[in-house]
LUMKESE-830942 format. One line per 2 residues: number of its first residue (from 1); for each residue x, y, z of C-alpha. Coordinates in steps of 0.1 Angstrom, whole numbers, plus 2048, in hexadecimal, padded with zeros to 3 digits. Layout:
NUM> X/Y/Z | ...
END
This chain:
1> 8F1/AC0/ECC | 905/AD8/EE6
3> 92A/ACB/EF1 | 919/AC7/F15
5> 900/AB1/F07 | 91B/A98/EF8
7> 92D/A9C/F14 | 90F/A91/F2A
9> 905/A73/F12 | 92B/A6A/F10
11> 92E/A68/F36 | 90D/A50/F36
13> 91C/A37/F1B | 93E/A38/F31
15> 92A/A31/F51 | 915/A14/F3E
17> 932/A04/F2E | 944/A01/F52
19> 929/9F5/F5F | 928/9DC/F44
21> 90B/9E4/F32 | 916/9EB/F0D
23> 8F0/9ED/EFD | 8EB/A0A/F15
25> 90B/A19/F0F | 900/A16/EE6
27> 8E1/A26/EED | 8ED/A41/F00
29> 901/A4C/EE4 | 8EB/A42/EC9
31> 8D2/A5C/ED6 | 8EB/A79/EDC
33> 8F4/A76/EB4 | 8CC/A72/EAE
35> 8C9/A88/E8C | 8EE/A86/E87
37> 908/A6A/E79 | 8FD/A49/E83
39> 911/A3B/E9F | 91F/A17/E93
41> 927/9FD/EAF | 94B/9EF/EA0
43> 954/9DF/EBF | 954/9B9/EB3
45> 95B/9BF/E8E | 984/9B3/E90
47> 995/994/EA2 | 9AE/99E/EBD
49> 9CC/997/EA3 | 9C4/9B7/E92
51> 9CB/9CD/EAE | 9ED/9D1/EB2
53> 9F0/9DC/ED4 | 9CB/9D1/EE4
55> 9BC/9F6/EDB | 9CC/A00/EBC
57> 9C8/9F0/E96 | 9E4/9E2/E84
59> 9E8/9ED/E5E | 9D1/9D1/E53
61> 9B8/9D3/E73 | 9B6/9FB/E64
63> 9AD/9ED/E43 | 996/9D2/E4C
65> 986/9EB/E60 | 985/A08/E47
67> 976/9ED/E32 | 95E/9DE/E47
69> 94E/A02/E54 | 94F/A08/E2E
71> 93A/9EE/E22 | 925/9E5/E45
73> 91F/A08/E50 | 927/A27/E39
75> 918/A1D/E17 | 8F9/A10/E29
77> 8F4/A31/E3A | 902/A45/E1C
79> 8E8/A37/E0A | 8CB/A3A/E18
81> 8B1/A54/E10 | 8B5/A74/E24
83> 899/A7B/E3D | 885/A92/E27
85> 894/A8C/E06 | 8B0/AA0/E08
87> 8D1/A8F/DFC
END
């Protein structure tokens, strides 16, 4: 993928999620990583309480997040076979 591609597919999930449409703004960016990292939707994974000013994580929001991503997302991606076998 180009820089102006994720540019392009970044400006779509903006425009969706203003528009309040969140599923579109997850697709949009879901297909610009297509054959890349999986794109994990971590928006509703910790209370309110854990963000210490309404955007950024407290120490423990950080580690219940680390934790959660660990266990929900990376080691169920991480382990999954490889399309075509390779590792």
């Amino acid at each position: 993928m180009t820089g102006e591609q994720f540019l392009q597919a970044h400006a779509i999930a903006k425009l969706a999620l203003e528009n309040k449409l969140p599923a579109l703004s997850l697709q949009a960016m879901r297909e610009a990583f297509r054959g890349g990292p999986p794109l994990f939707d971590a928006r509703e994974w910790l209370a309110d309480e854990l963000l210490g000013d309404g955007h950024h994580l407290t120490g423990t929001g950080a580690d219940a997040f680390t934790a959660r991503l660990t266990r929900d997302a990376l080691a169920p991606w991480l382990a999954a076979p490889a399309p075509g076998g390779a590792p």
